[in-house]
C-alpha positions, 0 to 999 in steps of 0.5 A: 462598471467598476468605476460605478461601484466606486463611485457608489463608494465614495458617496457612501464614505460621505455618509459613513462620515456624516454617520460616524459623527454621531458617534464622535458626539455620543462617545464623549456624551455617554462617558462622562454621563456615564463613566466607566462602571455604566458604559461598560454595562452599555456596552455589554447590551451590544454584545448580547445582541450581536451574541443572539443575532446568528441564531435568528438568521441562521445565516441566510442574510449572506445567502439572500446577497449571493442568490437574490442579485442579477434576479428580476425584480419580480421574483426578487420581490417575492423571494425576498417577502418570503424570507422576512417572514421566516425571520420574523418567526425565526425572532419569535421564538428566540424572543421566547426563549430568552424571556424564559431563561432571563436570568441566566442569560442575564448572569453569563453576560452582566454578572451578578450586577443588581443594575441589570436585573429589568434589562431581559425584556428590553433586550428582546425587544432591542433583537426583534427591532435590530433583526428588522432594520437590518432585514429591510436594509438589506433589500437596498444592497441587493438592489444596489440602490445606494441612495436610499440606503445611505439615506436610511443610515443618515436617519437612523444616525440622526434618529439615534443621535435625538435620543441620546440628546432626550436622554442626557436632558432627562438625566435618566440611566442605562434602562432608558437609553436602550428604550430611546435607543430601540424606538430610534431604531423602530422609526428607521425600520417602519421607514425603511420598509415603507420605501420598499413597498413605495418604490419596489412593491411587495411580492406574494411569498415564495417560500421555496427559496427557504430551502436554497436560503438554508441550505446556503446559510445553515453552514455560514450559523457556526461561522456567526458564532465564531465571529460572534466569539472572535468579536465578544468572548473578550468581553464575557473573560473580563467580566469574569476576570477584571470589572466592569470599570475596565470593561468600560475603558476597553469598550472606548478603545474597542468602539474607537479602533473599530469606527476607523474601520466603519468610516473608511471601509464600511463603504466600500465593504457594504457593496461589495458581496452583491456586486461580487455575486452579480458579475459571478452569476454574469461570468464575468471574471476577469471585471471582478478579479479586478474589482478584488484587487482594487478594494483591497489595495483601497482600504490598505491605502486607508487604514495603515496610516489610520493605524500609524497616526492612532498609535502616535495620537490616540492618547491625546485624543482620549484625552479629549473626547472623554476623562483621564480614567479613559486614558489607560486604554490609549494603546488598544486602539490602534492593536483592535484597528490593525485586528480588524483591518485583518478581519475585512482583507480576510472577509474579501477572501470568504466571499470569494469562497461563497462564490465558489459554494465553499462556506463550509470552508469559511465557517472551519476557518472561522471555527478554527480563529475562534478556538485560537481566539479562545486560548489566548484570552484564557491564557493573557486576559488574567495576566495582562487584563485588557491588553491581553484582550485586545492582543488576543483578538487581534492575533486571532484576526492574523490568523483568520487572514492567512488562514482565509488567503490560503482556502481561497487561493486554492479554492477559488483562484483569486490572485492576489499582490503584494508589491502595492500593499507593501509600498503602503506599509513602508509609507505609513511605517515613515509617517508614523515614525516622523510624526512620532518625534515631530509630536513631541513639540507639541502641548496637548490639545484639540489645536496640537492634535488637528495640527498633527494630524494635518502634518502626517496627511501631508507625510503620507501623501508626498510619501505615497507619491515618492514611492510611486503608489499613485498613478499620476497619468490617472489623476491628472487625467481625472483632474483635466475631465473635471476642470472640463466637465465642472462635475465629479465623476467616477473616481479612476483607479490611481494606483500603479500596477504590476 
């Protein structure tokens, strides 16, 4: 069963890198249309929407993926119905409200900025249409119906991607591009929804699993929002504290360090909870202590020589995909990615504890980085501006993580090892040491930079086979069954164990 989900894994990383070259596309399209005054205000708009989200869910998303899983279909249907309408007059209301209060809330999040003023209402409609993707999107993890979820990202990429195009060739500002940006994202959810009653159908509500969706996620609602401020409250301090110039510089970095995580964890992570949920609600314990163990060594694997590489190259690759005034922020990236990497490891230990009906005990552990979260950005972002930021999230992060790891050991009787993880550490560590001087023989450039980045890929793997991370009995046994069969099967667990 594991093997399957791994499976599903590695055809979502395919998408999720299919995906992230959007933004790979976008990034140094916006920047230089833009530069760094009108990206930041670009990016604030994503901010705002993250910072109202929670309220429209009242986290009964992360409920529906810990009831719904293991149902039949029948009853799935009709719970599932039921609880997109309470959204949708859950974003009604928010809609409203924010309408009413515009300018205020325009002011917490924009400044006194004249260039924002005619944003409010494309924001709200920006919420309703993000809150309706996102719902509909969410009915395929619970069915685990990977295909169709992954094709839906790759439209809603491409989508995107049409409108960014349309919106460079008409030369217009950051008022049109979330127009375009929200008419994307409304063809993708129409389309999202019209699979579902195709292929699934759709139920006569059951309004009784409000209640039980509730009573779940009202706990998981302060939780949101100190996500919401371990993710956002960096940017509101140097709105205040800083311009919008290097809101914009940060921005880059922040959205460069996160999409390493996007395409290599998103994956594995985007499955992850319901398959969690289903082999709880089925008893079987030991197949998901092994599923746990086995994620999280993966993603290691993955981004701490992600980390290791951006701290040696990210200033070339600024240099790049966009202009030298971008090029300050080079050193956030690789602090945000590692912050992130620390976010993710400390989410698998959340989970668990959801499994368990401790949430509360997440939303505290949430509450708690957010109030530290807090502290530092007061007390390094006047000083040290946009480092500051970066070091106060991703040291809020470290703290979520250990903070996380000791609730679900206790709580939740997860086991957790180290030996491998380490192996990992000490591996990257090497590689991006070595790499570091080789770097210096190299010029500048999109040839320097694949060639570096061909050369610590090497490093990394002989590294990775010295230490002995890899199982080599389950690859070559891989290898023979593919040679055999000429077809790619479910991707073996390769590490070595205790």
């Amino acid at each position: 069963m594991n093997k399957q989900f791994f499976k599903n894994a590695v055809f979502l990383s395919i998408t999720e890198v299919a995906i992230r070259l959007k933004g790979l596309v976008a990034i140094p399209l916006l920047t230089r249309y833009f530069g760094t005054f009108d990206y930041g205000i670009w990016s604030q708009v994503s901010v705002m929407v993250a910072t109202l989200f929670p309220i429209m869910v009242l986290g009964t998303d992360s409920a529906t993926l810990r009831y719904l899983p293991g149902l039949q279909l029948g009853m799935q249907r009709c719970k599932y119905s039921a609880w997109c309408y309470f959204l949708f007059g859950m974003s009604a209301i928010v809609i409203m409200l924010l309408l009413l209060f515009g300018s205020q809330v325009e002011l917490f999040f924009f400044g006194s900025n004249e260039k924002c003023v005619f944003l409010m209402p494309l924001v709200a409609i920006f919420l309703f249409v993000t809150l309706a993707g996102n719902t509909f999107r969410n009915w395929f993890r619970i069915q685990n119906d990977v295909k169709r979820y992954a094709f839906i990202l790759i439209l809603q990429a491409i989508l995107e991607l049409s409108a960014l195009i349309i919106f460079l060739v008409l030369r217009k500002g950051v008022f049109e591009l979330v127009l375009y940006t929200i008419l994307a994202n409304s063809i993708s959810a129409v389309f999202s929804l019209y699979l579902i009653v195709r292929n699934y159908g759709w139920g006569k509500p059951d309004f009784s699993i409000i209640l039980i969706l509730l009573k779940f996620g009202l706990p998981l609602v302060p939780a949101g929002y100190a996500v919401w401020g371990l993710n956002a409250m960096d940017r509101l301090f140097l709105v205040h504290y800083s311009t919008m110039s290097k809101i914009g510089i940060y921005s880059l970095a922040y959205n460069l360090g996160y999409l390493v995580i996007q395409v290599l964890i998103n994956s594995i992570w985007a499955m992850y909870p319901n398959k969690a949920a289903e082999l709880f609600n089925q008893g079987k314990f030991s197949e998901l202590q092994k599923l746990f163990e086995q994620s999280v060594v993966f993603i290691v694997f993955l981004i701490l020589p992600s980390i290791a590489g951006i701290c040696v190259l990210g200033e070339r690759l600024l240099l790049i995909i966009a202009t030298k005034e971008f090029v300050s922020g080079a050193p956030l990236m690789a602090i945000i990615t590692a912050g992130y990497l620390f976010l993710m490891l400390a989410e698998y230990y959340n989970i668990a504890l959801n499994l368990v009906f401790r949430q509360y005990l997440v939303t505290a552990s949430f509450i708690a980085a957010a109030l530290i979260n807090l502290v530092l950005n007061m007390l390094l972002i006047p000083t040290y501006s946009i480092m500051g930021a970066a070091l106060a999230t991703t040291l809020s992060f470290s703290i979520l993580l250990l903070i996380s790891y000791s609730l679900a050991k206790r709580y939740a009787k997860i086991e957790t090892k180290f030996r491998i993880p380490l192996k990992i550490f000490f591996a990257s560590l090497a590689m991006g040491v070595t790499l570091y001087f080789l770097s210096k023989l190299f010029p500048y450039g999109i040839v320097s930079l694949l060639i570096l980045v061909t050369i610590g890929a090497s490093l990394y793997m002989s590294l990775i086979f010295i230490f002995k991370i890899i199982d080599f009995n389950s690859v070559s046994a891989y290898l023979r069954s593919y040679l055999r069969a000429k077809t790619i099967r479910a991707v073996p667990v390769v590490f070595n164990e205790d």
